[in-house]
C-alpha positions in Angstrom: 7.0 178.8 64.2 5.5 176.1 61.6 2.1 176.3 60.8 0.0 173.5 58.9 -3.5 173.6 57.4 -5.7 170.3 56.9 -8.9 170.4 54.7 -10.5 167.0 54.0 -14.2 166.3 52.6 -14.0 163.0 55.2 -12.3 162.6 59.1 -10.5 159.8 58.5 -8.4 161.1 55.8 -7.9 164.5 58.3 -7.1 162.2 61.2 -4.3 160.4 59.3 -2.8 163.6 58.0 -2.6 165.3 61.4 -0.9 162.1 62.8 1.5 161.9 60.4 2.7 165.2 61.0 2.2 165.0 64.8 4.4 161.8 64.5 7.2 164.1 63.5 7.2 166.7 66.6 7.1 166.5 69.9 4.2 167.2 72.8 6.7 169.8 74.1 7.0 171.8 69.8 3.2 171.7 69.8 1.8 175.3 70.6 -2.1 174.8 69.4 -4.4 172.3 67.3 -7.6 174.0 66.0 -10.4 172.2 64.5 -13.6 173.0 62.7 -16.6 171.3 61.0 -18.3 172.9 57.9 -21.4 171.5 56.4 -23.9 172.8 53.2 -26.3 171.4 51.4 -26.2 171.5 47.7 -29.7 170.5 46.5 -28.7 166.8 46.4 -26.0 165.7 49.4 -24.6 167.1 52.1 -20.8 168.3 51.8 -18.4 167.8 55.0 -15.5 170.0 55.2 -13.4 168.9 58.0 -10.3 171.3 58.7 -7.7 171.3 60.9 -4.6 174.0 61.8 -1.6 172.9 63.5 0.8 175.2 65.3 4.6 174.1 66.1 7.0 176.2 68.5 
């Protein structure tokens, strides 16, 4: 098994990660996809943390 961990401050940037290593395996090698969506607030913005695991057979 392969395992791959994603953290991006924006979705976009997450999205095209993923996809480019989901461009590299097949539906059948792909065992799970996790995703979460952390925010705080530090006394002037709010800051994203978008994550994402990937698991390959």
């Amino acid at each position: 098994m392969r395992v791959y961990v994603f953290d991006e401050e924006n979705e976009l940037d997450l999205e095209m990660k993923v996809n480019e290593v989901l461009s590299d395996y097949d539906s059948d090698d792909i065992f799970d996809i996790k995703y979460s969506v952390a925010v705080t607030y530090d006394e002037r913005e709010q800051i994203y943390c978008f994550s994402c695991m990937i698991i390959i057979k």
